[in-house]
TORTORDO-742702 format. One record per residue (C-alpha): residue in three letters; z, x, y. Coordinates in steps of 0.2 Angstrom, whole numbers, plus 2048, in hexadecimal, padded with zeros to 3 digits. Each point is the difference from the previous one (the first is absolute). Example, Ala and Ser with C-alpha at 12.3 -4.5 7.8 and 13.67 -1.06 7.14 Angstrom:
2
{ALA {827 83E 7EA}}
{SER {7FD 806 811}}
//
This chain:
132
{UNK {CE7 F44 C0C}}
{UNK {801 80B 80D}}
{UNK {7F8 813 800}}
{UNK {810 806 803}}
{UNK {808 7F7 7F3}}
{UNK {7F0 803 7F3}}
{UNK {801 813 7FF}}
{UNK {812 800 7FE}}
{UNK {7FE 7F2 7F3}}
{UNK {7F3 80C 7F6}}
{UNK {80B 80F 803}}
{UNK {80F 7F9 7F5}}
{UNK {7F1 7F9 7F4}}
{UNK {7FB 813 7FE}}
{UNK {811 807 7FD}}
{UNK {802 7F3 7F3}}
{UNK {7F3 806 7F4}}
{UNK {800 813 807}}
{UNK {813 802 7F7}}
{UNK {7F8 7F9 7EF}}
{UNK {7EE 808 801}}
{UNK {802 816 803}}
{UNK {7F5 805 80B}}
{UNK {7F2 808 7F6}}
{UNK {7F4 7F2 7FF}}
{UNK {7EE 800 806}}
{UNK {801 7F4 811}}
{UNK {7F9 7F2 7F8}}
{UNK {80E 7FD 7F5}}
{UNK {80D 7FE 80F}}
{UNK {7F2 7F3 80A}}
{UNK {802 7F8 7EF}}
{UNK {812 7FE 801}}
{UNK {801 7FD 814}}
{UNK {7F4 7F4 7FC}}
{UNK {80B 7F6 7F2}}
{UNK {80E 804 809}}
{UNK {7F8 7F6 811}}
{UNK {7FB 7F3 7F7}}
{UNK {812 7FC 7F8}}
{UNK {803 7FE 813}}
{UNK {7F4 7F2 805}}
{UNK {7F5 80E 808}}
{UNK {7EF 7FC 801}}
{UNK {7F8 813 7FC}}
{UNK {7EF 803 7FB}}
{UNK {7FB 810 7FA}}
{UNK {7F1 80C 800}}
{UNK {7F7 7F1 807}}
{UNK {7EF 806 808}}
{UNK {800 7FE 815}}
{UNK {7F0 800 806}}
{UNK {7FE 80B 812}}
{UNK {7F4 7F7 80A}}
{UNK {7F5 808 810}}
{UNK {7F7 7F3 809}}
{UNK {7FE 7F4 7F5}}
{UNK {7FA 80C 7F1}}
{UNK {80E 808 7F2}}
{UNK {7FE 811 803}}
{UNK {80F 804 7F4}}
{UNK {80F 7FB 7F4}}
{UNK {812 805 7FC}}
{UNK {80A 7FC 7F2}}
{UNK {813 801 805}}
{UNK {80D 804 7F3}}
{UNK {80B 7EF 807}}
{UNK {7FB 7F5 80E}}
{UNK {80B 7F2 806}}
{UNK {7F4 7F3 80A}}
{UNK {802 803 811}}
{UNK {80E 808 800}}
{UNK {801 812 7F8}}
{UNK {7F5 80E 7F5}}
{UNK {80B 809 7F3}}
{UNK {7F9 810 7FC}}
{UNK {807 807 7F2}}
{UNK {800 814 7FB}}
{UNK {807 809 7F1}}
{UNK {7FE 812 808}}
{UNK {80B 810 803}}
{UNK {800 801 812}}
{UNK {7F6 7F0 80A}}
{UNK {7F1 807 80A}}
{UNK {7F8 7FC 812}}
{UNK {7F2 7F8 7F8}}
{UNK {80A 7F5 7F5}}
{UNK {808 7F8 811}}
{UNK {7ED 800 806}}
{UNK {7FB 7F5 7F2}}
{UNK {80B 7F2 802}}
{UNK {7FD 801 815}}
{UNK {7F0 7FC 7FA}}
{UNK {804 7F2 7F5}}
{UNK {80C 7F8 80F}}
{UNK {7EF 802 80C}}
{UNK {7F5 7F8 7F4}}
{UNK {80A 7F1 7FF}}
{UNK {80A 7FF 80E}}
{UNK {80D 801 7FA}}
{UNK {80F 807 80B}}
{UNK {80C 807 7F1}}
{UNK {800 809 7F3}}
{UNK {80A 80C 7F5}}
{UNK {7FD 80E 7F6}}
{UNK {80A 804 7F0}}
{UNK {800 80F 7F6}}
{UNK {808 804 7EF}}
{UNK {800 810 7FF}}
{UNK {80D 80C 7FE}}
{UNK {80B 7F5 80A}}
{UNK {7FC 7EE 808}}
{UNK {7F7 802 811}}
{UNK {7FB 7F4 80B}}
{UNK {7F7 7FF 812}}
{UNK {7FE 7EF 808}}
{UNK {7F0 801 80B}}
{UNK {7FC 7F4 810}}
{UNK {7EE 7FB 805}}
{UNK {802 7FB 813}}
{UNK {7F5 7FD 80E}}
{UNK {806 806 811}}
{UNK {7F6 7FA 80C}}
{UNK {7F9 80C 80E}}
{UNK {7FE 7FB 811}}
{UNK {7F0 805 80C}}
{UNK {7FB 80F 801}}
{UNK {805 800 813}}
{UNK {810 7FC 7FC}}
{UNK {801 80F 7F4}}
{UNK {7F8 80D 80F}}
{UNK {80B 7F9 80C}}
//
């Protein structure tokens, strides 16, 4: 599936459970039902699954994401009055430590927020090109 198509596709599965479930639950109980409702989809999801950071060779740390789609996109999930810097921090530092590109960032707080983030590369040209 296509990313594009993937966050929508989990958008419409959050709405589904968010109208039955208020939102005064701890975070873990709306992974839970993202979760299940993902899986009704034929979405592979894995979730709180350890990545490993590696640094030449060694693991020099770990992360547990909340929801991780192979490949494809981390799923943050937050249950907080008001989303933070360093929540959007956190899952820029899962999307760097796996590669992944995409990623979204879902909070049930007061009201349903969510941020998608984007890991990209931008090449930079020589450093004579960038004086010139």
């Amino acid at each position: 599936m296509e990313i594009n198509d993937l966050t929508h596709t989990i958008l419409a599965a959050h709405t589904r459970f968010t109208t039955s479930l208020a939102l005064v639950f701890l975070e873990r109980v709306y992974e839970n039902a993202l979760q299940i409702e993902l899986q009704k989809l034929g979405i592979t999801v894995l979730q709180q699954q350890e990545l490993k950071v590696w640094y030449e060779g060694q693991i020099v740390g770990d992360y547990k994401p909340d929801l991780w789609i192979p490949e494809k996109l981390i799923i943050e999930i937050k249950s907080v009055q008001n989303l933070a810097k360093e929540h959007e921090v956190k899952l820029i530092h899962y999307l760097a430590a796996t590669k992944i590109d995409d990623g979204l960032l879902i909070n049930f707080g007061q009201s349903v927020q969510v941020k998608r983030k984007f890991r990209e590369y931008k090449p930079k040209g020589k450093l004579l090109d960038v004086i010139r």
